[in-house]
C-alpha positions as CSV (number, residue, x, y, z in Angstrom):
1,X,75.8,81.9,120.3
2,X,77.9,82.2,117.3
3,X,75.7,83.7,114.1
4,X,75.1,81.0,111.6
5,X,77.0,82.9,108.5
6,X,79.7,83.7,110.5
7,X,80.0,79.6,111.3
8,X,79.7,78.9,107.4
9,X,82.4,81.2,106.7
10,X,84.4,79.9,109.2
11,X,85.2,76.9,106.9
12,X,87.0,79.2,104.8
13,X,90.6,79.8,105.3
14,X,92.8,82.6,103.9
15,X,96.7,82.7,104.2
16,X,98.2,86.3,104.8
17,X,102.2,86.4,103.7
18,X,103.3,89.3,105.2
19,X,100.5,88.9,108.1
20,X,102.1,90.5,111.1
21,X,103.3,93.6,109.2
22,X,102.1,97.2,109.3
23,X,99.3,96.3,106.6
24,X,99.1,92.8,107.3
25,X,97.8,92.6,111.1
26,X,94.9,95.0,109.8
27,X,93.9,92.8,106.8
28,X,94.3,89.8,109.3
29,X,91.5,91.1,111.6
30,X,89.5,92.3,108.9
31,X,89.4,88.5,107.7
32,X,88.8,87.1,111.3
33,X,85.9,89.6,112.0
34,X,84.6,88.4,108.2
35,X,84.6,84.8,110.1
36,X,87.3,83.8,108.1
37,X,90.0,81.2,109.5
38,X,93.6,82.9,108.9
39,X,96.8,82.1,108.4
40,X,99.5,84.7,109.1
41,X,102.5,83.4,107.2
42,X,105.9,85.0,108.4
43,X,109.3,84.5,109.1
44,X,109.3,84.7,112.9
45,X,106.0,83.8,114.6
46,X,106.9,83.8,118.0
47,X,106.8,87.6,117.1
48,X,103.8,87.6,115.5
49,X,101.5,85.8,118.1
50,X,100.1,89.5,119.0
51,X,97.9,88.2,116.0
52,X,95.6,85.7,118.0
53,X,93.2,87.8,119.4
54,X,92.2,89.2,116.0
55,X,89.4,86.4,116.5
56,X,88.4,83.3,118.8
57,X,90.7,80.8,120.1
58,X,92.4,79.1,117.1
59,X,91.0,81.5,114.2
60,X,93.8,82.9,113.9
61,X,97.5,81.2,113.6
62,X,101.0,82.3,112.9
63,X,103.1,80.0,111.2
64,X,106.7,80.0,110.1
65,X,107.2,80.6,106.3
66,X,110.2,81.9,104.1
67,X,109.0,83.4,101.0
68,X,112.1,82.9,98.9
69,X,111.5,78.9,99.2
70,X,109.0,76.9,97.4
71,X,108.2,74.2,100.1
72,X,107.7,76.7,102.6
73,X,105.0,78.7,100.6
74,X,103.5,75.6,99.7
75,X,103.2,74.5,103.1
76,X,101.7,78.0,104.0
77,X,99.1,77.6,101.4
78,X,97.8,74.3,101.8
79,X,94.0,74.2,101.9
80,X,93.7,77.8,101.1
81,X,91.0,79.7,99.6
82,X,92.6,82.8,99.7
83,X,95.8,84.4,99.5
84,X,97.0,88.2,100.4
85,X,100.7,89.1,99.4
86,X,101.8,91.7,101.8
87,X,105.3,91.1,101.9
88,X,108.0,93.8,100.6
89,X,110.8,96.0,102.2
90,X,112.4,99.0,101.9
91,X,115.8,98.2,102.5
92,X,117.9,94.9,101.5
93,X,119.9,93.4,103.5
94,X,121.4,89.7,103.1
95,X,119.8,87.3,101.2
96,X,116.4,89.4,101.2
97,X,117.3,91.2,98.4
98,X,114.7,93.1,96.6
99,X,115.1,90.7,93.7
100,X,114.4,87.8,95.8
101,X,111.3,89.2,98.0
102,X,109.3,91.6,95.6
103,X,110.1,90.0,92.2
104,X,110.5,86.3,92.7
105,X,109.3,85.9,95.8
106,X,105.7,87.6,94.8
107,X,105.7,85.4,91.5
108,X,106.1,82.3,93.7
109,X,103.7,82.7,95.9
110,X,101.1,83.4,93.0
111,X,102.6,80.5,91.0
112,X,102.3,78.2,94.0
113,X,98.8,79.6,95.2
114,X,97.5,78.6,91.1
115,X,99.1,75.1,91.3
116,X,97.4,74.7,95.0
117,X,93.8,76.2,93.5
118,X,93.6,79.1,95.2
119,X,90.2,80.7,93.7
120,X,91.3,84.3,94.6
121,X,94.8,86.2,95.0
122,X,95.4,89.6,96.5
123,X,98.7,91.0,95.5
124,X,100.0,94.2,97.6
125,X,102.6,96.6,95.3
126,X,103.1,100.4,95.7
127,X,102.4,103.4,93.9
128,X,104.6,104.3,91.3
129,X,105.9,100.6,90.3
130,X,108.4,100.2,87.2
131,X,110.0,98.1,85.1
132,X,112.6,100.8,83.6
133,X,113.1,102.9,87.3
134,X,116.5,103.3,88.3
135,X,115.5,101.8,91.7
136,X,115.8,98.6,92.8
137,X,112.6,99.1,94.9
138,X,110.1,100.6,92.5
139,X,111.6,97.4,89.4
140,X,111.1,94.6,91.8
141,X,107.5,95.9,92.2
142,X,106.9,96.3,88.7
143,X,108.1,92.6,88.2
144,X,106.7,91.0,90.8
145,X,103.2,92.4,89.2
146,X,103.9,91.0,86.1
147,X,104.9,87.7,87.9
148,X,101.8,87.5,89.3
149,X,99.7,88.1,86.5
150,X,101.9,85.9,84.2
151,X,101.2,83.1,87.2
152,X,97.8,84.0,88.5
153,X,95.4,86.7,85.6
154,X,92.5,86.9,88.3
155,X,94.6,88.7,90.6
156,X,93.8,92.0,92.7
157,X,96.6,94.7,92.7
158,X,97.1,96.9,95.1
159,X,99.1,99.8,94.6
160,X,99.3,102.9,97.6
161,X,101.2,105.5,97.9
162,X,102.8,106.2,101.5
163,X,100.4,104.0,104.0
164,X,100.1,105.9,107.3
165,X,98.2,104.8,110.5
166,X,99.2,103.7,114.2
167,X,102.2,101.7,113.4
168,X,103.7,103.8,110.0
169,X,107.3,104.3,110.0
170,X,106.3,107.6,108.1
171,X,104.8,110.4,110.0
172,X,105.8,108.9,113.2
173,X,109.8,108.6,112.0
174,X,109.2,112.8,111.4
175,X,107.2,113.0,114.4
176,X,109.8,111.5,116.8
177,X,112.7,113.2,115.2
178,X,110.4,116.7,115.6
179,X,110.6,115.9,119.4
180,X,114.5,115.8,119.9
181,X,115.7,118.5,117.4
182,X,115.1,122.1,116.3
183,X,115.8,121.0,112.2
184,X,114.0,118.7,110.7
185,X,116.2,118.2,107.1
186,X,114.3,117.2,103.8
187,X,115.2,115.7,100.4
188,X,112.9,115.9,97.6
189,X,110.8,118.6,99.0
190,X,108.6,119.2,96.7
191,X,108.0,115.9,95.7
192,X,104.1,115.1,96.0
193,X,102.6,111.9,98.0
194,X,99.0,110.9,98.2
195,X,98.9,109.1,101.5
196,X,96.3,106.8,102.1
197,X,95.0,105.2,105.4
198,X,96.0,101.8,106.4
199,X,92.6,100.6,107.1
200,X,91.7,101.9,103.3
201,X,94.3,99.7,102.1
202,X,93.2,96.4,104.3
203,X,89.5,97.1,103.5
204,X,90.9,97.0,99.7
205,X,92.7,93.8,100.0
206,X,89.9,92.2,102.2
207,X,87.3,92.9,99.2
208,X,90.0,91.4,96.6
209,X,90.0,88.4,99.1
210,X,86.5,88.3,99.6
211,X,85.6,88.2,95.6
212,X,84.1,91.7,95.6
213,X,86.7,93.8,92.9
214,X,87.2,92.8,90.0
215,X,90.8,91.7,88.8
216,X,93.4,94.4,88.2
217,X,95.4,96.9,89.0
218,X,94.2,99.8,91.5
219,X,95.9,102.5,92.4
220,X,95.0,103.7,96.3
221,X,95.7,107.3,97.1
222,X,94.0,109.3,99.9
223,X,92.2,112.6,99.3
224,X,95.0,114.7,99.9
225,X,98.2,115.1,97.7
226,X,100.8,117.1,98.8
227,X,104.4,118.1,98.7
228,X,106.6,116.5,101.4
229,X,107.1,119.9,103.0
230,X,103.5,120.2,103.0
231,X,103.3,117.4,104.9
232,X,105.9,118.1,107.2
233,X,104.3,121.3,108.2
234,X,100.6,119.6,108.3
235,X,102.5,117.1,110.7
236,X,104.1,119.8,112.8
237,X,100.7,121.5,113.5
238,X,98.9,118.2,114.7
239,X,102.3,117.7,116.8
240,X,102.0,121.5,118.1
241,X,105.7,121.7,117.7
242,X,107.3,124.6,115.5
243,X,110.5,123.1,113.8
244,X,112.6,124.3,110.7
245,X,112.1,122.4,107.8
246,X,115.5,122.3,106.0
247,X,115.6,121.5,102.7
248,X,118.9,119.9,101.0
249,X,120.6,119.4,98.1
250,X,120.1,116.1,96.7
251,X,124.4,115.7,96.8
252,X,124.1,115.7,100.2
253,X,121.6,113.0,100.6
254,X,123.8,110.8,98.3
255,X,127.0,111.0,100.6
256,X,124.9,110.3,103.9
257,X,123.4,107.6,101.7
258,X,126.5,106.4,100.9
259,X,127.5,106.1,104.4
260,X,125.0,104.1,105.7
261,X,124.9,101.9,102.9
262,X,128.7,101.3,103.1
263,X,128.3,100.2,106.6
264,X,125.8,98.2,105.6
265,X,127.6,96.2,103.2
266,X,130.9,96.4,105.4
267,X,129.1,94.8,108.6
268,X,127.2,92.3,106.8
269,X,123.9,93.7,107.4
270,X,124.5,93.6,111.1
271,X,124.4,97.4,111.4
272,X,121.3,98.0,109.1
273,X,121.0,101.3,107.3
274,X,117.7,102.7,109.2
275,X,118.7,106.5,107.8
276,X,118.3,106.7,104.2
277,X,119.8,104.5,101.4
278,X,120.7,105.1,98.4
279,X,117.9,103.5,96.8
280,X,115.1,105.3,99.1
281,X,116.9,108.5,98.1
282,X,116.2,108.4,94.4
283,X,112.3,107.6,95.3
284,X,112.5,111.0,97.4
285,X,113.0,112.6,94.5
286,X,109.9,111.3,92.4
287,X,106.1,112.1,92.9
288,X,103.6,109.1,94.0
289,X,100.1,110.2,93.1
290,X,97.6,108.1,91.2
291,X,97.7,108.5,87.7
292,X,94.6,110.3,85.9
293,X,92.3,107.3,84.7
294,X,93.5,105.0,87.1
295,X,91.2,102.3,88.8
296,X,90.7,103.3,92.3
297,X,89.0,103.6,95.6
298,X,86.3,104.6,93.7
299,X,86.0,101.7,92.0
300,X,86.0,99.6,94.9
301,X,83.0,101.3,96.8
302,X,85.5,102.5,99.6
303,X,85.4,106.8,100.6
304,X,89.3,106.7,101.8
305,X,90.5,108.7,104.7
306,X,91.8,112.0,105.4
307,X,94.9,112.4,106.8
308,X,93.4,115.4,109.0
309,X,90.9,113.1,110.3
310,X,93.5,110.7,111.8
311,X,96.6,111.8,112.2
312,X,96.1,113.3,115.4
313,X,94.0,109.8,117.2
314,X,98.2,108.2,117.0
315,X,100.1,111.3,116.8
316,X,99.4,112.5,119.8
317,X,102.0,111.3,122.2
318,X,104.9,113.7,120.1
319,X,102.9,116.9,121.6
320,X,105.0,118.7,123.9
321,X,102.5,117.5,126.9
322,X,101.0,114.4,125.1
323,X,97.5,113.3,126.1
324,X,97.0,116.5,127.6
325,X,98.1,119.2,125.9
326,X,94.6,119.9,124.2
327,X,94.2,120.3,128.1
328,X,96.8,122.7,128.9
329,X,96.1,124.9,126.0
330,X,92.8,125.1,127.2
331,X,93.6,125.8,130.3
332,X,96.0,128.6,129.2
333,X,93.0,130.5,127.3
334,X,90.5,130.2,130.6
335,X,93.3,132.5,132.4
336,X,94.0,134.9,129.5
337,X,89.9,135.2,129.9
């Protein structure tokens, strides 16, 4: 028998742009297990149908939606009486531009979501956005913040540093690489991140949705903050692999940058730089902890996670054995004794 509240709640309905993506399909099933009704808004849905089990049959629904056009949003936030922004990328290619996804397309969807009277708007940016950075990636967050707020003032903002968990394409990029070479080379070594847990971030953006922060700007960074080698090497011991960590000059990084991006452009975004741009090059290079003062976890009632605590629970499969190395290393130490 279904509990009453969660039946009430059921007549609410919340629209998740971005729904299927690494932070999206956790702030999905965090709605669905509030008894919300959820829309995942993306591009391709017949990729995203992974999505449905998040709750009962029907709770939860994919549906097509490009967020560089108006009628599409629209149709995507029709009857809604929530919206979560998750969309953003790290690398443009065609007409997803950073321009047209993290500046204009956030400020449409909040513009849309206030003419459809949407009571509350969660916005998700990232840690170190800026209106006068030299990167196209950190601006277009900056102005799609200030879109939103121009459009919609009640908003929630989200800003985290690196995000990692199951699916990251941070710690398991390094990982994987760890398992096929001796070297693992570095730019922006010293540079210091304050990663945070995915499911700190969704349990963030499910308050916002849920009316329980107030609106602003919060700045989500785990308990630990440290230097890229440092996390390399933390990495490394989880992994149980010993690898070099090779640090190099920034030059460097700007001509294999160069590369990539070249044949980018010069295939039409058919061979997509996967390696390092240009653009992710110069963020390397700057450090993305929260700023002193800043609004918070804290604020929002949530203890966020340590990277120790989870790391190894996805990282696993990168150990020299996998599953069972904790078993083989134990198994070493029974013969020694």
């Amino acid at each position: 028998m279904q509990h009453p509240g969660r039946a009430r709640s059921m007549s609410k309905l919340v629209t998740i742009f971005g729904g299927s993506g690494f932070v999206g399909r956790y702030v999905a099933r965090r709605m669905a297990k509030e008894g919300w009704r959820v829309r995942v808004a993306v591009r391709r849905p017949n990729e995203a149908l992974f999505v449905r089990p998040y709750g009962v049959v029907g709770q939860v629904e994919p549906v097509l939606c490009n967020i560089r056009d108006d009628a599409s949003v629209r149709a995507a936030l029709a009857g809604a009486d929530a919206v979560v922004n998750c969309v953003g990328i790290l690398n443009a290619v065609g007409k997803n531009s950073f321009d047209a996804v993290q500046a204009e397309g956030a400020g449409r969807v909040a513009r849309l979501a206030a003419e459809a009277g949407v009571t509350r708007l969660v916005h998700i940016s990232a840690l170190g956005a800026d209106r006068d950075s030299d990167s196209d990636y950190t601006r277009t967050k900056a102005e799609g913040e200030a879109a939103v707020l121009a459009a919609f003032p009640s908003a929630v903002i989200l800003r985290p540093s690196i995000i990692f968990g199951n699916e990251d394409g941070f710690f398991n990029r390094f990982a994987a690489m760890a398992r096929m070479t001796p070297v693992i080379p570095m730019f922006g070594a010293a540079t210091r991140f304050q990663p945070v847990h995915v499911e700190d971030v969704a349990a963030a953006a499910v308050k916002g949705a849920l009316g329980q922060a107030a609106p602003g700007i919060y700045e989500l960074g785990g308990p630990d903050a440290e230097s890229f080698h440092d996390l390399m090497k933390g990495m490394l011991h989880v992994i149980n692999r010993r690898r070099l960590l090779l640090p190099l000059p920034r030059f460097v990084g700007r001509l294999i940058a160069f590369g990539f991006d070249v044949v980018q452009a010069v295939t039409l975004g058919l061979i997509e730089n996967k390696v390092l741009t240009g653009d992710q090059l110069k963020n390397l290079y700057r450090d993305n902890v929260v700023a002193p003062g800043a609004r918070g976890f804290a604020d929002l009632g949530i203890q966020p996670a340590a990277m120790g605590a989870v790391l190894p629970d996805y990282l696993w499969p990168y150990r020299p054995s996998g599953q069972y190395d904790a078993i083989k290393a134990s198994a070493k130490n029974l013969r020694k004794a």
